[in-house]
C-alpha positions in Angstrom: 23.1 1.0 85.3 19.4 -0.1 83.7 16.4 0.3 86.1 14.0 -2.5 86.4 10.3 -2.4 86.4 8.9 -1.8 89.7 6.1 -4.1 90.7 3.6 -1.2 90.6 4.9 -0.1 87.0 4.6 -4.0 85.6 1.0 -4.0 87.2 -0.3 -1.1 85.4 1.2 -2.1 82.2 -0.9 -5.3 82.9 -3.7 -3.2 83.6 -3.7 -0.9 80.1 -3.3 -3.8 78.3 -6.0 -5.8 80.2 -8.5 -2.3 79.1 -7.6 -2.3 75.6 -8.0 -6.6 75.8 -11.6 -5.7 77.2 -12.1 -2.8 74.3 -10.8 -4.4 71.3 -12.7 -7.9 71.6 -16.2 -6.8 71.7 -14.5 -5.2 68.0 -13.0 -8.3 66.8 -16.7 -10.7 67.7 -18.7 -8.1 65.7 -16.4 -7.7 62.9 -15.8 -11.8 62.9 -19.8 -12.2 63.4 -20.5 -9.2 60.3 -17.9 -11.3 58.2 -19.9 -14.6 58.6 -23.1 -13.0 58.0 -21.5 -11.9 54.6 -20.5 -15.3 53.3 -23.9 -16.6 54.8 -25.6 -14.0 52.8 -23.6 -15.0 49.6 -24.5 -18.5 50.3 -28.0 -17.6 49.7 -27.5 -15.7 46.9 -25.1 -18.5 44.8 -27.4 -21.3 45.4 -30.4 -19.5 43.9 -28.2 -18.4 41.3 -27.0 -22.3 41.2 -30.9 -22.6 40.4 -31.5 -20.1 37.7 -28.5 -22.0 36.3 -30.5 -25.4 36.5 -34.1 -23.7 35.3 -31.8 -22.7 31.9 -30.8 -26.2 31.6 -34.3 -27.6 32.3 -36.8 -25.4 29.9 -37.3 -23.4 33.3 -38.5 -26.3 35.2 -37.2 -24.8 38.7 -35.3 -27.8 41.0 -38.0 -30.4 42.6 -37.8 -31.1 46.5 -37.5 -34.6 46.1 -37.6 -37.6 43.4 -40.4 -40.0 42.5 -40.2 -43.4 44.5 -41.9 -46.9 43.7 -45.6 -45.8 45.2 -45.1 -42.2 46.0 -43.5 -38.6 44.9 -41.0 -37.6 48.3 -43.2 -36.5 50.8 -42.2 -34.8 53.4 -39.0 -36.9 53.3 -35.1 -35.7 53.4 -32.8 -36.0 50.5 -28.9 -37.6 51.1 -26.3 -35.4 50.3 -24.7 -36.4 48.0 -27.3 -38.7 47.1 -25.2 -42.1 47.4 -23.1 -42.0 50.3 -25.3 -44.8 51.8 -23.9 -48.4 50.9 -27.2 -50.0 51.9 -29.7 -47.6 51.4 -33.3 -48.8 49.5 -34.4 -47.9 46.4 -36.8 -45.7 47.4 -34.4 -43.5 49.3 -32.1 -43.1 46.3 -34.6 -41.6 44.3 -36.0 -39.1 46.5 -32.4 -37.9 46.9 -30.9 -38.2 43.1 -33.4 -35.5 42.4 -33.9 -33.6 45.4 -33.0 -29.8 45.0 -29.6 -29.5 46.9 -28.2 -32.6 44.4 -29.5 -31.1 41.1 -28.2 -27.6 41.9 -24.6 -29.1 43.1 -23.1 -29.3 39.7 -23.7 -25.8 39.3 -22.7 -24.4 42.9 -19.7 -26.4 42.5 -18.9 -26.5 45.7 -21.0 -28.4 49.2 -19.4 -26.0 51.3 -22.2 -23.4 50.2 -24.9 -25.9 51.7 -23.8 -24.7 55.1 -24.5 -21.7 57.5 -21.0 -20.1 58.5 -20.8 -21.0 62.5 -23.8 -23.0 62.8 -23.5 -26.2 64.9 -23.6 -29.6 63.1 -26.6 -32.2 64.2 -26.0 -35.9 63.2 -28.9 -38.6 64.1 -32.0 -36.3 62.7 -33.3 -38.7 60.2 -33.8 -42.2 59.6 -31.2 -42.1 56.7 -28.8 -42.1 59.5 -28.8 -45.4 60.3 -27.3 -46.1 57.4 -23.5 -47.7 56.7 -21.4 -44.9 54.9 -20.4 -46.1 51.5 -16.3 -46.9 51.4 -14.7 -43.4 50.1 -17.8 -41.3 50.4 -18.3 -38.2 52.6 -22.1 -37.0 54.1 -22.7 -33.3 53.1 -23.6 -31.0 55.2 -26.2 -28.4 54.6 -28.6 -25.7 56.3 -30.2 -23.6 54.1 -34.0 -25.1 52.5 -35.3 -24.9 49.2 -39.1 -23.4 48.7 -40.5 -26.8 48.0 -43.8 -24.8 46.8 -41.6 -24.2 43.7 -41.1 -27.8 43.1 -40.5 -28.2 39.2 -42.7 -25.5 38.5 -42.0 -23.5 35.6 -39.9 -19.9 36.2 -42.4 -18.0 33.7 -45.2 -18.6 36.0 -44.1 -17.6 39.0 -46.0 -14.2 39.3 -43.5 -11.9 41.4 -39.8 -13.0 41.4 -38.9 -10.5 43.1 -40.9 -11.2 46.5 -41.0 -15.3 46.1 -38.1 -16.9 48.7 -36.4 -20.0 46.7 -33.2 -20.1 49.5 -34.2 -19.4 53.2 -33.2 -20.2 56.6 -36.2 -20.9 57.9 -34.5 -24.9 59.3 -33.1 -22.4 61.9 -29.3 -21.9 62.4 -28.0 -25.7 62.4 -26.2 -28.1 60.2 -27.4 -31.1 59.0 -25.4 -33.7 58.7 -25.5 -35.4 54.5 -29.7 -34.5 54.2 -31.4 -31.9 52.9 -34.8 -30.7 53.2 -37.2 -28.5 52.2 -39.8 -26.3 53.9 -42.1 -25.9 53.0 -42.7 -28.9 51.3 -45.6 -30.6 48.4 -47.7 -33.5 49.5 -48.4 -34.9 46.3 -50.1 -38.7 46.8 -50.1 -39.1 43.4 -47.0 -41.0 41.4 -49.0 -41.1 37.9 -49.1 -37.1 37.6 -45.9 -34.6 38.4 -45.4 -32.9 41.6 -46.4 -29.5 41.2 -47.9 -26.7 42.6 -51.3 -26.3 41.8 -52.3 -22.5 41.8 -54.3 -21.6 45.3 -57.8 -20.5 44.5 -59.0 -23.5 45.3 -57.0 -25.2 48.0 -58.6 -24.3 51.3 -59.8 -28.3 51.8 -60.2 -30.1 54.7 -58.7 -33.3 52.6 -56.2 -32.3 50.6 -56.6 -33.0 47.1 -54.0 -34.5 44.9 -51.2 -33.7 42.2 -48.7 -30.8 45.1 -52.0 -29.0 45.8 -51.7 -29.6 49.4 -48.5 -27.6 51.5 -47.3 -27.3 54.7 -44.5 -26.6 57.1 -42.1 -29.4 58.4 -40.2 -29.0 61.4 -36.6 -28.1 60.4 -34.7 -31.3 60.1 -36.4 -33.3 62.9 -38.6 -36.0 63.3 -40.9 -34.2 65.5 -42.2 -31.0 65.9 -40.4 -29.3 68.5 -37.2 -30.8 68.1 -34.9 -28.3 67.2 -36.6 -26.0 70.2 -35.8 -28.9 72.4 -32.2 -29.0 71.5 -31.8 -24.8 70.9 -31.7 -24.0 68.1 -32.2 -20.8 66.9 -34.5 -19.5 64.1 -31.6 -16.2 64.3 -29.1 -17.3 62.1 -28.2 -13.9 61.9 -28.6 -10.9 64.5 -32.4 -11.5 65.1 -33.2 -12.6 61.2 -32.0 -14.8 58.7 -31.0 -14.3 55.0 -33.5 -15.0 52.3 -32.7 -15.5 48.4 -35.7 -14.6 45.7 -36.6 -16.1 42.4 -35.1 -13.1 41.2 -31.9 -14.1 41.8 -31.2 -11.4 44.6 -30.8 -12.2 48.4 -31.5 -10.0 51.5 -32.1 -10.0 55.1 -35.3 -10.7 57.2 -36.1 -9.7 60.7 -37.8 -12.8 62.8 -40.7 -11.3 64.4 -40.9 -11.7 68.3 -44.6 -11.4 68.4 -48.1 -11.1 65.9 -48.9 -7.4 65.9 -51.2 -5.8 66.8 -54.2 -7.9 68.0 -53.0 -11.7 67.0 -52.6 -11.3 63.4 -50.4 -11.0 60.9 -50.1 -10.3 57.1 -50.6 -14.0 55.2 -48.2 -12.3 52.6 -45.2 -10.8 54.3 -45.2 -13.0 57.4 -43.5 -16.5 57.1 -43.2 -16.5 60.8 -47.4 -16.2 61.4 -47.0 -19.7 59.3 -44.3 -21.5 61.2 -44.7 -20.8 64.6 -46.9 -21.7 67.5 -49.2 -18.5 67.3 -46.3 -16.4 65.1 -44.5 -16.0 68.5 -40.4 -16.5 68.1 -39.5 -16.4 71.9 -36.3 -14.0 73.4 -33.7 -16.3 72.3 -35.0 -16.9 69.1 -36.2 -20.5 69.5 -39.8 -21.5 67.8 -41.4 -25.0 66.9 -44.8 -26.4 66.2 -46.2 -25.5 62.6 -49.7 -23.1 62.1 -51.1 -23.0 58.9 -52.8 -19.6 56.8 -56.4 -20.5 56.1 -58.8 -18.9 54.1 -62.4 -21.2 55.0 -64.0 -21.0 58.2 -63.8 -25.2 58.6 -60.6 -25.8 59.7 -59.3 -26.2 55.8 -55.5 -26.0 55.1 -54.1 -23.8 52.8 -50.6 -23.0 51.0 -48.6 -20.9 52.7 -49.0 -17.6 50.8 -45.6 -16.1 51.3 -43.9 -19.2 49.9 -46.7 -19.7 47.5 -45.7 -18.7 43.2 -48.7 -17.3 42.3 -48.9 -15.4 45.8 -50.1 -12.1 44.1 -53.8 -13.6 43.3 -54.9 -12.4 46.8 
């Protein structure tokens, strides 16, 4: 005759396997959270290989942040991805995308899905391009990572350390943005008769900016104001408590976010992208930042380039 479980027997069973439940997932979230920071870090890496790729094809012009409009270069202004999914979008808008950087490097990434951080939670509604009507039989793009507008179509050969210059970051914080793109940081260049370009540093510390990309600074990832993605969460840790960076170089690596400026309120211009974007270089507990700061070099209030981002960076 077979003997049944007793109630006590079926209630430890429940038990073990309850402890092992309570062991094992802790495992399986860090190995699924190590696996996505892998494909976010080879993200990085392909689109700034996707960008050597283009600098080949365009006597090492590197990719521009945006295209040139009827009256002005694209200032401060996101890109569509893909560049025509709108059906009624203005001119304008169509040719700050066609050439904005995530557009020009497609063809060579082959493949939108690199655009986005693994896990990182979709926004819609960000931009004004939003209130446009989706084109019959086109799909919006989604993409997180931003493109070192500093380097916009500056040539490869004169950027002075490869090796230490970010052209892929994470620095729009760990969100999706639904078919735009943007840089940051980004060229204000008021001119549409010369090319928007970086203009090397030494003497950029103005309190007007001068024209022809010699003027830079931080916009607020993907919002239209400055502490919008703080207001809605979002993280500058796309990763543990960093993000992954990509180099001119081609290689890609990951970056601690600092929590605070060390030791008395300052930081290092060079090595410090935080110091540049964030209200006083703070990042808080949870990783949130907003606001912008600029590096200066003058003692009146003039702006300067941010010198981590910056290609000749090496002339301090």
């Amino acid at each position: 005759m077979k003997r049944a479980f007793t109630l006590i027997e079926l209630l430890v069973v429940i038990a073990i396997i309850a402890i092992l439940a309570a062991i094992l997932f802790p495992v399986f979230a860090a190995a699924k959270a190590a696996a996505k920071a892998a494909a976010d870090l080879s993200n990085v890496k392909q689109l700034a290989t996707a960008c050597q790729i283009y600098e080949g094809d365009f006597d090492d012009a590197m990719p521009m942040q945006s295209g040139l409009g009827s009256t002005q270069w694209g200032w401060n202004h996101s890109i569509m991805t893909p560049w025509n999914w709108a059906s009624n979008a203005n001119a304008d808008d169509y040719s700050y995308s066609v050439n904005g950087f995530a557009n020009s490097i497609q063809p060579y990434a082959k493949n939108w899905d690199l655009f986005a951080a693994p896990g990182a939670s979709k926004l819609d509604g960000f931009d004004d391009y939003q209130a446009y009507t989706l084109a019959i039989n086109m799909v919006k793009y989604n993409t997180s990572y931003a493109y070192n507008g500093e380097l916009s179509n500056y040539n490869a050969t004169g950027v002075a350390e490869p090796v230490t210059c970010p052209i892929i970051t994470e620095v729009n914080g760990f969100a999706v943005a639904v078919g735009i793109a943007r840089s940051n940081p980004v060229l204000e260049c008021p001119d549409p008769t010369t090319g928007c370009r970086y203009v090397p540093a030494s003497a950029n510390c103005m309190t007007t900016p001068p024209p022809n990309g010699t003027f830079t600074f931080m916009i607020p990832p993907f919002g239209v104001n400055w502490s919008d993605l703080t207001d809605l969460g979002v993280t500058q840790w796309t990763n543990k408590k960093g993000q992954n960076w990509a180099y001119c170089d081609g290689h890609a690596h990951f970056r601690q976010v600092a929590l605070t400026v060390e030791p008395n309120g300052t930081t290092n211009a060079v090595t410090d992208f935080y110091k540049q974007f964030t209200p006083a270089g703070v990042v808080d507990p949870t990783g949130l930042s907003g606001g912008r700061t600029f590096w200066k070099l003058n003692t009146n209030g003039g702006v300067c380039h941010s010198y981590l981002m910056a290609p000749d960076v090496n002339y301090l």
